[in-house]
N, C-alpha and C positions, 0 to 999 in steps of 0.2 A: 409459523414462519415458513415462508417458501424455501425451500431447498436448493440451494445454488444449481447451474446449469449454464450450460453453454452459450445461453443468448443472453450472457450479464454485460453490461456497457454501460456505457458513462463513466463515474466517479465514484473508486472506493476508496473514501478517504483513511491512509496508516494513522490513525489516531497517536499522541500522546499520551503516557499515561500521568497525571497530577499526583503532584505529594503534597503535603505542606513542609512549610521550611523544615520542620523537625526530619522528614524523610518518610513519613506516614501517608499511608495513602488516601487519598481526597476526595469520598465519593461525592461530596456533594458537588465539588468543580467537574467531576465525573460527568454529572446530571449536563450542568449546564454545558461543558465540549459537545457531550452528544446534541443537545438541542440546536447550536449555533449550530452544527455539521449539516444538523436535517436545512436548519434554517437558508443555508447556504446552496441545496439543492441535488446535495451529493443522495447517489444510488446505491448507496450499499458504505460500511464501514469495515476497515479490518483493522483488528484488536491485537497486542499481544505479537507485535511485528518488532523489527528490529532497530528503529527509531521508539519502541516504544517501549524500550526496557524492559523486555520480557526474562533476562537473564539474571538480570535485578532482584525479580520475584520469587516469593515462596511458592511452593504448589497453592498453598491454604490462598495465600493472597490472587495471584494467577485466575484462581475460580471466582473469588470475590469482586475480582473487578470486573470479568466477563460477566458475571452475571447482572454486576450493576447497569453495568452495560446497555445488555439484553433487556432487560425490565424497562429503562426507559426511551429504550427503541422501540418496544412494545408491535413489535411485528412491521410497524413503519418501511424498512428495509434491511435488504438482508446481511448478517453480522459474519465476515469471516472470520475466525482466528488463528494465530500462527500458533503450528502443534511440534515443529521441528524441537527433537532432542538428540541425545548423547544415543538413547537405546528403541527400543521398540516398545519397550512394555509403560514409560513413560508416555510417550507422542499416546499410544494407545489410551490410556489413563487418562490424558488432559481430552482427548478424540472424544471418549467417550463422555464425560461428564459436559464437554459443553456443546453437544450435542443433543445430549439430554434436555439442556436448558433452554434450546433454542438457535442454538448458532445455525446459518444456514451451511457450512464447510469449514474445512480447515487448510491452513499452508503449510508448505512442506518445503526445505532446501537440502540440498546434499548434504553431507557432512566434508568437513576440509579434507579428506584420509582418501576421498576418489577422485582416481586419478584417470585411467581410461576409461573410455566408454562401454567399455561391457559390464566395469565396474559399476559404474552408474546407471545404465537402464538396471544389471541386478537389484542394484538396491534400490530401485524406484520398485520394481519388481513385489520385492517385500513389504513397501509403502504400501502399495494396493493391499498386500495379502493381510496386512494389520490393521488396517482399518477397516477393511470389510468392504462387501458390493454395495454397503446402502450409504455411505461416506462420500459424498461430492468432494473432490481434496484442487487445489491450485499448485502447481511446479512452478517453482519460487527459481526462477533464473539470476543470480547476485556475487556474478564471480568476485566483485570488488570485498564482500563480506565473506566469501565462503575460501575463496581461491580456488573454484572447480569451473573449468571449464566446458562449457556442451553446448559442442554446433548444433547449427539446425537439424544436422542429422540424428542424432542420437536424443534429441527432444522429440522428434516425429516415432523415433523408436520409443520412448516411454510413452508418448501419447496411444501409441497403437495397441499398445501389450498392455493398457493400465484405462478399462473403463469409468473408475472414477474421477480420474481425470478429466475436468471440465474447461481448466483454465491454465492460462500460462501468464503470470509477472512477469512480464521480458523487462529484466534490468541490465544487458549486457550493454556496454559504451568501448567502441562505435558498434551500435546493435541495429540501425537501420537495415541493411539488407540481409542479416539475419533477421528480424523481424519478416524482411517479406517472402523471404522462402516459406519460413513456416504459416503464413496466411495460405502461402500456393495451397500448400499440402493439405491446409485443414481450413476448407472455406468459414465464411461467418455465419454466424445459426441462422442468417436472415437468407440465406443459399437454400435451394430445396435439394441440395447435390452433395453424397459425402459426409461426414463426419464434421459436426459442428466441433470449435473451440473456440473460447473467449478469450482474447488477446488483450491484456491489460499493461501498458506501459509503466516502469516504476523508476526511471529514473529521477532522483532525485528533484522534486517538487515541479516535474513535469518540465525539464531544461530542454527535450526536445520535442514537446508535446504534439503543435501543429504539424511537424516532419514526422512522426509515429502514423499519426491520426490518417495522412497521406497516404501512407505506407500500408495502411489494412487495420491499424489500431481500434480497437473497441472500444479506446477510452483509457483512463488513467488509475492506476494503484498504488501511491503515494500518499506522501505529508506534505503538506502546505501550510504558514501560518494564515494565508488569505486561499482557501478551497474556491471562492466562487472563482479564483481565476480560472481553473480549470474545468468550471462547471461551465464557466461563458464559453472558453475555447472551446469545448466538444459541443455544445450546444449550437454555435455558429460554424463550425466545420461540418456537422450533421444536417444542417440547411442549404448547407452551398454556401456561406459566405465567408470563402475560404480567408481573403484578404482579411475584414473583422476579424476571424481569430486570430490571426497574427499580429493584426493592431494592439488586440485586449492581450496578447502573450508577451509582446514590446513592452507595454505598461509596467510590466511585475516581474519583467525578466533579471533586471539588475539585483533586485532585493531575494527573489529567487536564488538565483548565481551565489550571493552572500551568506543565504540560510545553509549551503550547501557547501560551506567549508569544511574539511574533514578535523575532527577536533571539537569543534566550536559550532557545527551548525545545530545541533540538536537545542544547545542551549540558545541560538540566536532566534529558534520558534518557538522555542516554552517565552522566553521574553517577549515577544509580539503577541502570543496568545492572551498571554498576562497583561501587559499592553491592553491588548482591545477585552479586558475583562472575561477573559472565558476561563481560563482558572487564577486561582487565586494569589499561585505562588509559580514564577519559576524555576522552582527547584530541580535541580535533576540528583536523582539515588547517585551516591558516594560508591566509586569513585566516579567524576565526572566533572568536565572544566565548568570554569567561570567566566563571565565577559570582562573587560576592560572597560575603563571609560573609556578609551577612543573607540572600541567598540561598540559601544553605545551612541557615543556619536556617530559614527558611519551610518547606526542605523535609523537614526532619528533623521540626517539627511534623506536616505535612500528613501524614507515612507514619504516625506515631504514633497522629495522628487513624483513618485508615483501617485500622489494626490494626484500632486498638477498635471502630468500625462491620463490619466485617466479624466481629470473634465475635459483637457482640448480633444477623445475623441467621441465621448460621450456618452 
């Protein structure tokens, strides 16, 4: 498995993780997620993220499903995983075992407890010192999850002081022109000038994908119940046809918006998943909401809707 790096772009799709109704977890739906994901044209996967109920997990379990994982990605492309914890000796722990197995790097987010900025490059500071110089790691930007806020200033400070540092999840909203300060500062690997970093946008199921992409984006680090939306969009943003990706981002943008209810959208993608047969059940680990039947209708309409705009533009 290649080892993550600065010139990552495209599409790393935040996987789900499958249970069965019992609350068990599901490797063989495991199998098949991972296959539609390839199928769908995504560059890379990340595991063990925060749609993906990583908090859920036991250590013993946590390994088991990376590994499943990894086995049938089989080198295909590269696997991040989210390694953020409570301490260091943990992150270190999960760092090192699924490293071991394959994983191309790991993610990392502040903890909720920093508050300024010195505070936070320190402990990025330690990030680096725990994982070690041969740990490719991603700075998971997610104030909406974490409550830590960090301008572009004080990410160009972690980037500077923390060589394993290769990537940045910008998930901050309104993160546009945050996003393009930190493009100034650290061109794209494809630059021959400077320090490479890979800029991967994560807000929620790619809501402002095409306006990232603009912006300096290298592509997207999210969940989607339908990925190839975002494998079209950076696909035709990367050719020049800029207008196309925003027609194919129009198409999915409603049903998008919906999956991305706070409460409820987790479970409104394991239902679509399940839906178009990629796992089996969607369950999500206790605790964790349920849909409504009017819920269910909204989204039966919404997919209906998006059929028919996706033939008129073809």
């Amino acid at each position: 498995m290649k080892s993550l790096d600065a010139s990552a772009r495209g599409v790393f799709l935040i996987t789900v993780t499958p249970f069965t109704d019992s609350g068990v977890l599901d490797l063989a739906s495991t199998d098949r997620m991972v296959d539609f994901c390839l199928e769908a044209g995504v560059t890379g996967l990340t595991v063990l993220g925060i749609m993906g109920e990583a908090t859920k997990l036991t250590a013993e379990e946590s390994r088991l499903f990376v590994k499943q994982v990894l086995v049938r990605v089989a080198g295909r492309v590269p696997v991040v995983v989210g390694a953020s914890a409570p301490g260091f000796a943990p992150m270190r722990e999960l760092t090192d075992s699924v490293m071991a197995m394959g994983a191309a790097g790991v993610m990392v987010a502040p903890p909720s407890t920093l508050r300024t900025d010195d505070q936070i490059a320190a402990y990025f500071e330690m990030v680096q010192e725990t994982l070690g110089a041969q740990v490719p790691w991603v700075l998971q930007d997610h104030p909406v999850s974490t409550g830590v806020q960090m301008s572009s200033g004080v990410i160009q400070r972690i980037v500077k002081q923390a060589a394993g540092c290769v990537m940045l999840k910008h998930e901050d909203c309104p993160g546009l022109a945050k996003l393009a300060a930190v493009r100034a500062a650290f061109p794209s690997a494809a630059s021959t000038s400077g320090r490479g970093l890979s800029i991967l946008t994560g807000n929620g199921g790619g809501l402002f994908l095409p306006e990232e992409l603009s912006r300096g984006a290298d592509g997207a680090m999210t969940g989607f119940a339908y990925p190839e939306m975002m494998v079209d969009v950076c696909r035709a943003h990367a050719s020049g046809d800029i207008e196309r990706a925003h027609d194919l981002f129009d198409a999915y943008l409603p049903l998008a918006r919906y999956e991305q209810q706070a409460g409820i959208g987790l479970a409104v993608r394991k239902h679509l998943l399940a839906e178009r047969g990629v796992i089996a059940s969607a369950a999500i680990r206790k605790p964790g909401p349920k849909l409504s039947t009017a819920d269910l209708a909204d989204i039966a309409r919404l997919t209906a809707r998006q059929t028919r705009r996706l033939a008129e533009i073809g």
